[in-house]
Structure formats: C-alpha cells, structure tokens
Backbone bond lengths (Angstrom), bond angles and torsions (degrees), N, CA, C in turn:
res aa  C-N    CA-C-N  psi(-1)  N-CA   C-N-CA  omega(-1)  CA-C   N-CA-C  phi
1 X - - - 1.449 - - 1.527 111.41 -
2 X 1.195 105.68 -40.27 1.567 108.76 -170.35 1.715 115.27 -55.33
3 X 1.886 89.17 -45.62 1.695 105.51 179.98 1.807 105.26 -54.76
4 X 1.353 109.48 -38.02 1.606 100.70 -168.70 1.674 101.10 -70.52
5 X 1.262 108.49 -23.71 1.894 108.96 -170.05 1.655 97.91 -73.33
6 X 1.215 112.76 -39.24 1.574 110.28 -152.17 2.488 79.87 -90.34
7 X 0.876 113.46 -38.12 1.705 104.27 172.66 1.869 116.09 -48.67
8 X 1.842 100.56 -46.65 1.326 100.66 -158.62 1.878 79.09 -80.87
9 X 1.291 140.91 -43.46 1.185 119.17 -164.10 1.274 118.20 -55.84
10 X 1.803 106.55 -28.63 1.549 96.58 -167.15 1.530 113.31 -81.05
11 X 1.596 114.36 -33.63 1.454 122.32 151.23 1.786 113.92 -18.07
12 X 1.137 99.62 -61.66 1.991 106.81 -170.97 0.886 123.43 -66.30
13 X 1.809 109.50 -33.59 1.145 128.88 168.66 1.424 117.69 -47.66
14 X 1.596 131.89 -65.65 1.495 141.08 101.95 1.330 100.46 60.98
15 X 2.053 88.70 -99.54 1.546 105.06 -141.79 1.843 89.52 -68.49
16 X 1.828 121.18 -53.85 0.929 125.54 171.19 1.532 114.02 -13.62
17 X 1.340 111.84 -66.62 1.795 113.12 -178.08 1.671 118.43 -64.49
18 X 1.637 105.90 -21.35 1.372 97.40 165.49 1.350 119.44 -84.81
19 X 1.362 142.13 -39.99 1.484 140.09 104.63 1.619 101.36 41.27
20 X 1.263 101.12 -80.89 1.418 97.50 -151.23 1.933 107.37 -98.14
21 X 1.138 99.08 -15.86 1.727 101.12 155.64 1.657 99.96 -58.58
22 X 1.255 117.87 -55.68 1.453 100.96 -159.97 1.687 111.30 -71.84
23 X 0.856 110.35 -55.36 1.790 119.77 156.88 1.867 103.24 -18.04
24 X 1.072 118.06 -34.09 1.419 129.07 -144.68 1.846 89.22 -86.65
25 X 1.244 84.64 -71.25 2.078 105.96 171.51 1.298 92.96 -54.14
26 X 1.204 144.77 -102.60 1.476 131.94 -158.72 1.451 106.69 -26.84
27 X 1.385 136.41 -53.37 1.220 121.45 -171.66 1.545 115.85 -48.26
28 X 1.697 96.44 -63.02 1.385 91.58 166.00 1.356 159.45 25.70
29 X 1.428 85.25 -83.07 1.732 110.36 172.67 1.475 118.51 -87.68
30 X 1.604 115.94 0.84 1.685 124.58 -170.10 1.382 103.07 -100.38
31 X 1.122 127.09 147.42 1.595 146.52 172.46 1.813 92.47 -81.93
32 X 1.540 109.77 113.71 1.591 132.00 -176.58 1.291 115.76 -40.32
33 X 1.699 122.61 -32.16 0.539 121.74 154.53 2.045 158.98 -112.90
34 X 1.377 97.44 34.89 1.575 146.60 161.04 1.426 95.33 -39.66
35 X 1.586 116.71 150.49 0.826 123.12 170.75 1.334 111.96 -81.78
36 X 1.469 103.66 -45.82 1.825 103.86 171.11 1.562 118.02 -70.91
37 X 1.165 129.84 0.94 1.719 143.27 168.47 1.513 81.64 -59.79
38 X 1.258 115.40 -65.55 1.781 138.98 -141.22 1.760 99.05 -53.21
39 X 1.945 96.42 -60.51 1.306 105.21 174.12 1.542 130.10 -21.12
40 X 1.634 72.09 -64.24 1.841 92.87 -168.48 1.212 116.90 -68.08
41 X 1.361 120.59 -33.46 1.672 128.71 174.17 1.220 104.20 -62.73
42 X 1.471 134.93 -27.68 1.355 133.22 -171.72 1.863 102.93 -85.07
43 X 1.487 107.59 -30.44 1.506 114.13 -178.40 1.621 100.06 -78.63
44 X 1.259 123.73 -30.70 1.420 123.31 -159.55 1.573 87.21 -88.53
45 X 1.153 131.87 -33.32 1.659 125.01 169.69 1.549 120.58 -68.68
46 X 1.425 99.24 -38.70 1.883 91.32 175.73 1.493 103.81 -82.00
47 X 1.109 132.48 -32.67 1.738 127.84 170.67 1.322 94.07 -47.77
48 X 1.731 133.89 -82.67 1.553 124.49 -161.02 1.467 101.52 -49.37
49 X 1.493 150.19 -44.50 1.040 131.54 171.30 1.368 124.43 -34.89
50 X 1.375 107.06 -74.41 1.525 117.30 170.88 1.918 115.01 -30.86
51 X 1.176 104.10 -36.65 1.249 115.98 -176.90 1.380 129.49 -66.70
52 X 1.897 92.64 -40.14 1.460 112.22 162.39 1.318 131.81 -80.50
53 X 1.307 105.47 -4.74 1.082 112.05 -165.96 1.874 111.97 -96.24
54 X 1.806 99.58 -37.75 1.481 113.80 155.22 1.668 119.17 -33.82
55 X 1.467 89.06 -56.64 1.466 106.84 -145.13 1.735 87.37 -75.77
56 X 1.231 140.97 -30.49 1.215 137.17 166.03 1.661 106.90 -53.36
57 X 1.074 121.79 -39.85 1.639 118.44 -153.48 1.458 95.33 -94.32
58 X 1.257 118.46 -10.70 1.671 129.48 168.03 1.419 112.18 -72.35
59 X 1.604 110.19 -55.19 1.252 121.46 167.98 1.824 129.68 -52.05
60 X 1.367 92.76 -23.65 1.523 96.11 179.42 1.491 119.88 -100.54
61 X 1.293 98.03 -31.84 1.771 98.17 148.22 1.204 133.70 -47.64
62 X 1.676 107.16 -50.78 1.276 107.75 -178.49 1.889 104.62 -67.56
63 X 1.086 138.27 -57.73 1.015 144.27 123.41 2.079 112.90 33.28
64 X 1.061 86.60 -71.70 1.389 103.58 -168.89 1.685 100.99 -84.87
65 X 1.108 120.91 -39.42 1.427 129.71 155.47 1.367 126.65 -39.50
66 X 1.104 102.39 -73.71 1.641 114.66 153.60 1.517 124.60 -23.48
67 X 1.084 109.59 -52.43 1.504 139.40 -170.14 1.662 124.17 -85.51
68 X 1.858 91.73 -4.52 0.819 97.06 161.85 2.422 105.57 84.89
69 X 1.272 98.37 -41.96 1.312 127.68 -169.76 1.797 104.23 -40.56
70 X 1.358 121.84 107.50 1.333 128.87 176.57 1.534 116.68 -87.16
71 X 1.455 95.67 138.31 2.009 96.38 -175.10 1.476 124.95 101.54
C-alpha cells in the first residue's frame, strides 16, 4: 500500500509542477498588477503549497523507511 501512496504522490507531484509551469506562462503575459496577475499569483501560491506539502509526506516516509518504522 505504501508503494502505491508514495507512486500516486510522486505522479501529483508531476502534474502539480506542470500546474505551475503553466500558471508561470500565463503570468507572463499579465501586467503585475492586474486583477487576474493577482488571481494567478494566489493559484501559483496554493499549487507550491500543495507541492510542499507532498514533498513533506514523501520525506517522512522515506524517513520512516529508513527507520526501519512500520505503519
């Protein structure tokens, strides 16, 4: 079970980073201070969350792996 959690996370992890490439290009082309600039900076901040937040629960597996630590 664990292997399918730590597969589908790294998958999300993934789409998440393509996510935020595209977020990246749309900004781009927006004047910084746009209301839709605003949007997207607020989407391009909860995506890196999400991102960090994976990448922690990856880390603590591995972590717990390491450690030998079952469950």
């Amino acid at each position: 079970m664990i292997e399918y959690i730590k597969n589908y996370l790294n998958l999300h992890i993934q789409s998440l980073n393509q996510d935020l490439e595209n977020l990246s290009k749309q900004m781009d082309y927006l004047d910084p201070a746009s209301k839709d600039f605003a949007e997207l900076d607020f989407e391009y901040n909860y995506t890196t969350g999400q991102v960090n937040a994976c990448l922690h629960i990856m880390g603590v597996i591995a972590e717990r792996e390491d450690s030998g630590i079952d469950g």
